[in-house]
N, C-alpha and C positions, 0 to 999 in steps of 0.2 A: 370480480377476480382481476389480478392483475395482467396486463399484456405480459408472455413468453417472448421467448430469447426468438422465436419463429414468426410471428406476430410482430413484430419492430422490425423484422426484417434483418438483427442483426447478424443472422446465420450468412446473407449473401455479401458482409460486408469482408474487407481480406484481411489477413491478419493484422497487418499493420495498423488501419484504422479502426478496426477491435482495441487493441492496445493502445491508441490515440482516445477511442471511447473510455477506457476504463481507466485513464487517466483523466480526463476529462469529471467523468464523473466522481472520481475517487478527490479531486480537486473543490469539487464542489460542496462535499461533505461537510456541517460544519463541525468545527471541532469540540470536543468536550471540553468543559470549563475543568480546573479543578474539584470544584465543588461537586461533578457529576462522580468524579472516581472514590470507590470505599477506600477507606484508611488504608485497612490490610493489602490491597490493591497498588495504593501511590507508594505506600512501605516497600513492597517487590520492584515496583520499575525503579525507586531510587534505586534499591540496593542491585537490581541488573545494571541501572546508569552507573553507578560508582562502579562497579566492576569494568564495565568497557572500556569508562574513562581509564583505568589502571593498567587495562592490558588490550589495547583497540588490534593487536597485531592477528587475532581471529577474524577478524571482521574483514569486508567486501566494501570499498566505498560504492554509495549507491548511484554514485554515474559510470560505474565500471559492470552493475548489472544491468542495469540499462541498457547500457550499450552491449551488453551481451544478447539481450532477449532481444534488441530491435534488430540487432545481425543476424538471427535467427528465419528463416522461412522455412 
């Protein structure tokens, strides 16, 4: 079984270095090749990517959320 979020001890750690952790690990991840994603799949994110590209003015840049969650306590 695997160690819990209790168990690692990350329950005592403070928010900040939780999200220091989950970047950490989320960084560490490796990435999927192409080859891992179905057609129908890379089909969607194009057509979501060409859409953002044509209208980014919904979107959040993501050093702006960031910096919103880490000014958070």
């Amino acid at each position: 079984m695997s160690p819990t979020f209790i168990d690692l001890g990350i329950d005592q750690l403070s928010r900040e270095d939780r999200l220091q952790l989950l970047d950490d690990i989320w960084d560490s991840l490796t990435p999927k090749t192409d080859e891992d994603i179905p057609e129908g799949l890379r089909e969607e994110l194009d057509r979501r990517l060409a859409a953002a590209d044509a209208d980014p003015s919904p979107g959040i840049p993501w050093e702006e959320v960031r910096a919103k969650l880490w000014d958070k306590t």
